[in-house]
C-alpha positions as CSV (number, residue, x, y, z in Angstrom):
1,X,52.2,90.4,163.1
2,X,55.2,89.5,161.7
3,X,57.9,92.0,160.3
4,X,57.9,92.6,156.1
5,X,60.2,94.9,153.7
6,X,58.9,98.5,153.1
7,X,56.6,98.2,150.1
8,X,56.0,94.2,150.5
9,X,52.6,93.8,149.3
10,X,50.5,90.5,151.3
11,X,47.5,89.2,150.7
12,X,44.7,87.4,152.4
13,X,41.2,86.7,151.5
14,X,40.1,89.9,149.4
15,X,42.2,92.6,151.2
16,X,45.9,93.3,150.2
17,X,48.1,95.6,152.9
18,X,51.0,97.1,151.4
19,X,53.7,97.6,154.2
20,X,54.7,100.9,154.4
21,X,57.8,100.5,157.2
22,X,59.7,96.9,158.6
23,X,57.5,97.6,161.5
24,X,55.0,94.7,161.9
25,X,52.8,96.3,159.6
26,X,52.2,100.0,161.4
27,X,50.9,102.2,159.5
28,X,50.1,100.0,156.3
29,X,47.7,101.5,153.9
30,X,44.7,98.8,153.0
31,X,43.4,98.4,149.2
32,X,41.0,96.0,147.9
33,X,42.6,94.3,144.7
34,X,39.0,95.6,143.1
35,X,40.3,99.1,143.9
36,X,43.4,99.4,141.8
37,X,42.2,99.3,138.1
38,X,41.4,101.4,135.1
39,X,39.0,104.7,136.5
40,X,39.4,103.8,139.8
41,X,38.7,106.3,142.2
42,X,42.1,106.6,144.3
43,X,41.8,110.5,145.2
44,X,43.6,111.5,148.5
45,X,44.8,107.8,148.9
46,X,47.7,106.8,150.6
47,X,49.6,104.3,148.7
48,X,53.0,105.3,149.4
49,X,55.0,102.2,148.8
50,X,53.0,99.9,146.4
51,X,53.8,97.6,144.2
52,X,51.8,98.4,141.3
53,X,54.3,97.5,138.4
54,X,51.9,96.8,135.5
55,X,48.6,97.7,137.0
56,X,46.3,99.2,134.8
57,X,45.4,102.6,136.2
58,X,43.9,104.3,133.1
59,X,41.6,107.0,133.8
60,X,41.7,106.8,137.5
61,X,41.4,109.5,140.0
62,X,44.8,109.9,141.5
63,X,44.3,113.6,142.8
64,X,46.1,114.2,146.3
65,X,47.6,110.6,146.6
66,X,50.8,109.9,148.4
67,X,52.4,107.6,145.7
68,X,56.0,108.0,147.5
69,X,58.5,105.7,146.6
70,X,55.9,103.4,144.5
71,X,56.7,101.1,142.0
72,X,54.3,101.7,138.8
73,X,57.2,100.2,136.0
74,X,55.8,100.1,133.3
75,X,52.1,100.6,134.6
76,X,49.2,102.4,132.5
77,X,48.1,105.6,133.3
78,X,46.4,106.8,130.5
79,X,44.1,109.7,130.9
80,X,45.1,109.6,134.9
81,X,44.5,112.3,137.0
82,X,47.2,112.9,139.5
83,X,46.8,116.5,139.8
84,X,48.4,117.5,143.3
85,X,49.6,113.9,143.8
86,X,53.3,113.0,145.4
87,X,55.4,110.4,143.2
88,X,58.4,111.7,144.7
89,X,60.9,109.0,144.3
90,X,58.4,106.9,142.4
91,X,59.5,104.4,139.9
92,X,58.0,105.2,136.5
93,X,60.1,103.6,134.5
94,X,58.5,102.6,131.2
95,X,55.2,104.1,132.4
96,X,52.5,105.2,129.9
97,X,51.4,108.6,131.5
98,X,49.6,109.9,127.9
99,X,47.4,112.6,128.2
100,X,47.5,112.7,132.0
101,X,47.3,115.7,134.2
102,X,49.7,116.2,136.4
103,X,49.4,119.9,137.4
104,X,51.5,120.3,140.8
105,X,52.6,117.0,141.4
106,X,55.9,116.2,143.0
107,X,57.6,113.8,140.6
108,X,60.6,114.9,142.4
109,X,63.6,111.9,142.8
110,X,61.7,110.0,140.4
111,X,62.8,107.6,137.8
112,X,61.0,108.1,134.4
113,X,63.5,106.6,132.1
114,X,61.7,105.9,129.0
115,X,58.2,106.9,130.3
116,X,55.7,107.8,127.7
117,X,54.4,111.7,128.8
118,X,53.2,112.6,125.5
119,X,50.0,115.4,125.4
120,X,50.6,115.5,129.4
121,X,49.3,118.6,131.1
122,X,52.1,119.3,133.7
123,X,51.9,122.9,134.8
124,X,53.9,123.6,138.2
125,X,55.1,120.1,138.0
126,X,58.4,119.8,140.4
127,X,60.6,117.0,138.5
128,X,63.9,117.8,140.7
129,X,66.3,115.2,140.5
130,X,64.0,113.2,138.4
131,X,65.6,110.8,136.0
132,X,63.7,111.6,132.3
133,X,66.0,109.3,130.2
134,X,64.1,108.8,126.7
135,X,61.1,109.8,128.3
136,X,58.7,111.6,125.5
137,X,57.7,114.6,126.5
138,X,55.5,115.2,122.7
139,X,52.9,117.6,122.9
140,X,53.1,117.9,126.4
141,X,51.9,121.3,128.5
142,X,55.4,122.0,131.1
143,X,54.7,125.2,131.9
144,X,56.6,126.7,134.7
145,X,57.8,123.2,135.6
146,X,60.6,123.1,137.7
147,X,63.5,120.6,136.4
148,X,66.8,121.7,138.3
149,X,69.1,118.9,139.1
150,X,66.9,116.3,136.7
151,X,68.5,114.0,134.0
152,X,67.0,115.2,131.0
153,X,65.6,112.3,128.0
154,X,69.0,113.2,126.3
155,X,71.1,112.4,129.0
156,X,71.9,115.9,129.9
157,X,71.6,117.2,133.8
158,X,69.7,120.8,134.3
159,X,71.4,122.8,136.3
């Protein structure tokens, strides 16, 4: 097997692998193409890594999943629920994350710049370090969430 970039997505036939480490492929997780779109069922998933910039992912079932260090720019989650999930160091940027739930996920490290989290329910979320430039945050449930060291939408750092 030969050796691709952390996060390289490759396809063949009806099966895409998204590379997870430069290592030949160990430890990559598998996704159908069919399996990453609006209400898909992604619960406990390991998709650390992906390339999902764009993908529609409203309504889907993102409780548990390891979303480290993903790249969902500007993707649509809508409605998603990502309760428990771990975006830490996720790029978010642009991302439309209205009305999701997002009770006790780790959105720590993440970029969020301009994100749309509008009516999100995100009690116990952990957004250290996160980067929340012009993000919307209207009629949003952030109760007990924890932003120390994050850059808040106006620029300012939390303490």
């Amino acid at each position: 097997m030969r050796r691709v970039a952390r996060g390289a997505v490759i396809c063949a036939g009806i099966f895409c692998v998204v590379a997870l480490a430069a290592c030949g492929g160990k430890d990559a997780a598998k996704f159908a193409p069919s399996e990453i779109v609006a209400g898909a069922n992604l619960a406990g998933r390991d998709l650390s890594g992906a390339y999902l910039v764009g993908a529609d992912l409203a309504g889907a079932e993102l409780t548990g999943a390891n979303l480290v260090g993903a790249n969902l720019s500007g993707a649509n989650l809508l409605d998603a629920n990502l309760y428990q999930a771990d975006l830490s160091g996720a790029n978010l940027v642009a991302a439309n994350l209205h009305r999701a739930d997002m009770t006790d996920a780790n959105l720590s490290g993440a970029d969020l710049t301009e994100a749309d989290l509008s009516g999100t329910f995100m009690v116990n979320t952990d957004f250290r370090g996160a980067i929340l430039l012009g993000a919307d945050f209207s009629r949003s449930n952030r109760t007990n969430a924890n932003y120390s060291g994050a850059t808040m939408p106006d620029g300012t750092v939390n303490p």
